[in-house]
N, C-alpha and C positions, 0 to 999 in steps of 0.2 A: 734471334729469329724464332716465331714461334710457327711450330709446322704441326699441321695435320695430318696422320699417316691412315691412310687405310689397311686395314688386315689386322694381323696377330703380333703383338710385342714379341713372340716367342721366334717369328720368323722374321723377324729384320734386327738381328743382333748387329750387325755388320754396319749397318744406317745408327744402329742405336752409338754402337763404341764412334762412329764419323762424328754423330750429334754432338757427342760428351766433349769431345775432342774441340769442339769450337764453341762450346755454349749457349748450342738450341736448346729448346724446348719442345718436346716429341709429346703428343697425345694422339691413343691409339681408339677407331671408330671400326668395328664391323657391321659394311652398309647392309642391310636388308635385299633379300633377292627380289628382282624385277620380276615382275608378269608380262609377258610378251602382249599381251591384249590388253594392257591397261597403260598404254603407253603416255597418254595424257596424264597419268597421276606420277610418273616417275619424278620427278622434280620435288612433288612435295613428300612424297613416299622418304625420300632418301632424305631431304634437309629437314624435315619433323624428328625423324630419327635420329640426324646428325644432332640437333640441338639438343636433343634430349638425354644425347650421352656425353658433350661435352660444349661450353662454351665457346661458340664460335668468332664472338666479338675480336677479339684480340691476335686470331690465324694472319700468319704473312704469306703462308703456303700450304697448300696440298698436293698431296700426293700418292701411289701406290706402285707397287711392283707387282703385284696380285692378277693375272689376266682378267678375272672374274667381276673385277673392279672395276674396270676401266670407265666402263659407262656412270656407273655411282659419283667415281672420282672427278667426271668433267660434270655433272649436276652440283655437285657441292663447289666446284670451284666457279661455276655458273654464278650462284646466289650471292658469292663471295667476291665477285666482279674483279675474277682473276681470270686471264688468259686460258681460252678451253679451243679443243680441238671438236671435229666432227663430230657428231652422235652416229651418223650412218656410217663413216667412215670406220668408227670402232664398231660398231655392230658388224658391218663384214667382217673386219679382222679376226673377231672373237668365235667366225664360226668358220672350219674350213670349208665348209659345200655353199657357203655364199662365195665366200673366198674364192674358189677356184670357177666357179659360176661368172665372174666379174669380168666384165667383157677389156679391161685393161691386164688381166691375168690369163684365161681361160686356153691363149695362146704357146703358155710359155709352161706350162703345167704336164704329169704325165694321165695317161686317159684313168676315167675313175667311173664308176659310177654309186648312186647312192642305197643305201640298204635297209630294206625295213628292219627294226630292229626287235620286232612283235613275231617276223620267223622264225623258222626254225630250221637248221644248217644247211637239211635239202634243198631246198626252199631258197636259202642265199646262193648253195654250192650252184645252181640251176641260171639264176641268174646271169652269175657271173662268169662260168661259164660261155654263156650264151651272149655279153658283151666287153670283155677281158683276154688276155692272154695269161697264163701264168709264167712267172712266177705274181703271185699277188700279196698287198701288203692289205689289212685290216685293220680300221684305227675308229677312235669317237671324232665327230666331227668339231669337239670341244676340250679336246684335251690336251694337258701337259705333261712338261714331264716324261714323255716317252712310253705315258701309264696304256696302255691295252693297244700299243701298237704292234702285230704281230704279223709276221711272215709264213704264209704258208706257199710254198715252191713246185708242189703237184696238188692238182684236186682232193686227194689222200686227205693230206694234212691240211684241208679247209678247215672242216667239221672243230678242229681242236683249236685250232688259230680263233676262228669264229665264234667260239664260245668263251674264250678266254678275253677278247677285244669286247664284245657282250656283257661280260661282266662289270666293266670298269663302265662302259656305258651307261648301264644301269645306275650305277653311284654316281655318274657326273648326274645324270637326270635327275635325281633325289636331291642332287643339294643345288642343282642351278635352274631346274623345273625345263629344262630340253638337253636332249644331246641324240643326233643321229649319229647311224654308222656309216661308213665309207670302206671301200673297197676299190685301188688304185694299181695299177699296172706297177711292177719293181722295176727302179731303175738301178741298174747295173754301176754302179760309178761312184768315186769316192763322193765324200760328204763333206762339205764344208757351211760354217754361219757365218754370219758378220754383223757387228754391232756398228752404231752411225746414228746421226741426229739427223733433224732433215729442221733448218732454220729460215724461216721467210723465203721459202721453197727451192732452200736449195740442199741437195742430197749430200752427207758429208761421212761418207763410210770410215771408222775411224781406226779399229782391225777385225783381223781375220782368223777364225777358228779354223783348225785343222781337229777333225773328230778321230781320236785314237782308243784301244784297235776302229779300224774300219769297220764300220755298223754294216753287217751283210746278215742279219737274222739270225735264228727267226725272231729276238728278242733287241731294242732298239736301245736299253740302257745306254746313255752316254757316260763312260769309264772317265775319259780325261779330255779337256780340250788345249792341244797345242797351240798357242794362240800369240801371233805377232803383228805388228803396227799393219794397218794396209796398206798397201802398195799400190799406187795407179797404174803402175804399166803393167804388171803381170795380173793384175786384177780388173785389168778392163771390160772382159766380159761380164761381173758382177756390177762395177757401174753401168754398163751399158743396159742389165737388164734391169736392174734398179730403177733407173731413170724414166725405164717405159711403165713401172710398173705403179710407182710410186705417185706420183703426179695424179694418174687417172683415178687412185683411189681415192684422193684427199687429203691424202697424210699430209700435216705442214704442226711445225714448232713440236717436236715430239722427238724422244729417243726411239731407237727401230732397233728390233733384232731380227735379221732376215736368214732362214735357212735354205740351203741348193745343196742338188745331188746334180749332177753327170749323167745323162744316161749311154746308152754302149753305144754308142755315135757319136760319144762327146759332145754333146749339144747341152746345155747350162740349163737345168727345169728349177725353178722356186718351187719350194717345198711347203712355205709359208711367213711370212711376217708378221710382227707381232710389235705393236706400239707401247714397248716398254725398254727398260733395262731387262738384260739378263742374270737367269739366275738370281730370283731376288731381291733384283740391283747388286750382289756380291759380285756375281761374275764382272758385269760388267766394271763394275769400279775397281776391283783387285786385278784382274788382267791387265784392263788399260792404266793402272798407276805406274805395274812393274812395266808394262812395253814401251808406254811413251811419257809415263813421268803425267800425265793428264784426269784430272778429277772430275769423274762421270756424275758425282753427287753434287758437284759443285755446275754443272753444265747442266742437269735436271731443274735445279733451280734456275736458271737464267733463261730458259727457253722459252718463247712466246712474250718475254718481258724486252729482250734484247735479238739484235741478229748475235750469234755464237758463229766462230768462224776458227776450231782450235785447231793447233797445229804440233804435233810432237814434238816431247823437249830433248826424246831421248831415244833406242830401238834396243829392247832387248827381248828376248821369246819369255814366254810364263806358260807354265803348264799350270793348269785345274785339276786335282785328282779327285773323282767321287768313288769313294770305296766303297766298289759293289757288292751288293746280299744276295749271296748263291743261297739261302733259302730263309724259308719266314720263321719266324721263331722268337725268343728272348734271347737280347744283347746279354753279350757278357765280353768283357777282355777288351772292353772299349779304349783304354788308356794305354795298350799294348800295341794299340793303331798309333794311339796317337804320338807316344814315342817316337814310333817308325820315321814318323813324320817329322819329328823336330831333330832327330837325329841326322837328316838329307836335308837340312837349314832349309825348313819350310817357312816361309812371309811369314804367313797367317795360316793356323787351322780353325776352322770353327765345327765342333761336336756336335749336332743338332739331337739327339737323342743320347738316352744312360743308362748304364747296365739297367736289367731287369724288364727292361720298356719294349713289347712287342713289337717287332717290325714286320711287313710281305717284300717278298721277293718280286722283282721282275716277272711279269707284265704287270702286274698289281698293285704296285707302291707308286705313292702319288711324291712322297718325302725323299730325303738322304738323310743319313746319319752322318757322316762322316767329309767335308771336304778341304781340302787344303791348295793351298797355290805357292809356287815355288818361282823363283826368281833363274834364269840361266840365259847365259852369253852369246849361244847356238844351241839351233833344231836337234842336232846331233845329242848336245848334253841334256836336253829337257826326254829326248826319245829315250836313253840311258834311264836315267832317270826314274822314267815311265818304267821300265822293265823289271828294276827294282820293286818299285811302290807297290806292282802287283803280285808280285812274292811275296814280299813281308807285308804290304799293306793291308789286311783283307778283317773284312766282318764277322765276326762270330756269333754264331746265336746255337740258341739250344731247345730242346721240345718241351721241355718245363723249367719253369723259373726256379731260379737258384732261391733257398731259401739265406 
């Protein structure tokens, strides 16, 4: 098979070693950013460009993991008279103040409102104030990653919250030509995602993230995800809001990654869905290999060409670890992580970055350096496990580079 990836070779090592392993053919396209107002030339905008960096004659497949992409990646699979999803339908996804605006969402959502992002703190603190409860959460309406989402819990700590969510805004806006901000009421309650396909319309959640520690602010890095097959009966509330939610946007023949918090009423709010794999495609396909034995790379390809209807071969939990950067600096002692790691008979780790190589810390970092995924029998041993990997697991950087 010969596939078309969109994004960076550097960030789909995980896709690249799957390719090797079966005897694809990977060629790498970074598509050109869209103009919101030139919307009639997107088509040819992207496949001029596509031709121009790689021969498209001979493609069986495209694809990407990339959010940023997604509209690029159904243009190019357009021209190539492959299987594509909505253009509208991705366009709300891609932004959350469409997103939660969408009268098949806007119900099941917590209160928000939008924020210029040309203020200045007063100016937002007034606002929101004035349509908000605190505690309040502050994020780009374009972002990943968990990059500038920031918690501030009294009025006090807007000002720093708001500045710090601003700034990441400002760089999504640089490189994607929009990104507003958001300001949304905190919900009290654990956090859960889930990954699922949705095939010739119908929803197929296939597991479910358990976000460890508990994400309660002010900073939203996700540390590790507990992650076991889904379950319909204890999971019903997730299909149930799934079902209302899904449908009405359009989503059909596409992998899904949907996140929910709880709020303190226990009532199930979406946080957002996102019409890809997780993590890169890593998460999703290393989770779901170890929990149910099922190949997320192998069901990307089939979607929209076939109905997919998979079914677990097998149930075990898999934790995610991403070892977090308590501050920005130059890596050093990278390989001391990764030890850590194979010595707690980790699957897979994958290094994303190398001694010397500058990284930022939370709210600010868009990357990971460091994640691994580990295979365990019970919640119990994977939670162990976790307790471990954050003592001896951890980042190291320094204020100047090592010569």
């Amino acid at each position: 098979m010969n596939v078309l990836l969109l994004g960076r070779e550097e960030d789909c090592r995980d896709y690249l070693d799957y390719a090797g392993r079966r005897g694809f053919t990977v060629r790498f396209f970074e598509p050109p950013r869209l103009d919101a107002d030139d919307r009639g030339n997107w088509r040819s905008t992207v496949v001029d460009a596509a031709r121009a960096a790689v021969d498209l004659t001979d493609i069986d497949d495209v694809i990407s993991f990339h959010d940023s992409y997604q509209i690029q990646l159904e243009l190019v699979r357009g021209e190539l008279g492959l299987p594509t999803r909505d253009i509208d339908t991705l366009l709300c996804l891609a932004d959350k103040t469409r997103f939660k605006a969408h009268p098949a969402v806007r119900d099941h959502i917590t209160r928000h409102i939008e924020l210029d992002p040309s203020s200045k703190a007063p100016e937002a603190l007034a606002a929101v104030s004035a349509a908000l409860s605190f505690p309040v959460v502050v994020k780009p309406s374009n972002g990943f990653y968990s990059a500038g989402v920031v918690k501030a819990a009294t009025p006090e700590e807007f000002p720093k919250a708001y500045v710090q969510s601003k700034r990441v805004c400002t760089v999504l806006r640089e490189g994607n030509g929009q990104s507003r901000m958001l300001a949304e009421e905190y919900l009290d309650g654990n956090e859960y995602a889930i990954d699922g396909v949705v095939s010739d319309g119908r929803i197929v959640p296939l597991q479910i993230h358990r976000k460890l520690p508990p994400l309660v602010g002010p900073l939203f890095h996700e540390v590790a995800y507990l992650t076991e097959p889904f379950d319909p009966g204890p999971g019903r509330d997730f299909t149930a809001l799934l079902e209302r939610v899904v449908p009405g946007l359009g989503l059909d023949n596409s992998p899904f990654h949907a996140e929910f918090r709880f709020d303190g009423r226990g009532r199930l709010r979406i946080l957002e869905l996102a019409p890809r794999l997780c993590g890169g495609g890593t998460t999703t396909y290393q989770q779901l290999r170890i929990c149910t034995g099922l190949d997320a790379y192998d069901l990307l390809h089939r979607l929209g060409r076939e109905t997919v209807d998979p079914k677990p071969l097998h149930h075990r939990v898999a934790l995610e670890y991403d070892a977090p950067i308590e501050r920005s600096g130059f890596l050093k002692n990278t390989d001391r992580a990764v030890e850590v790691c194979r010595k707690n008979d980790v699957t897979t780790v994958h290094l994303h970055r190398q001694d010397g190589q500058f990284v930022l810390a939370p709210p600010l970092n868009f990357e990971t350096v460091l994640t691994a995924y580990f295979a365990r029998d019970t919640r119990e041993e994977a939670e162990a496990l976790l307790d471990v990997l954050m003592t001896d697991c951890t980042i190291e950087t320094e204020t100047e580079k090592s010569s």
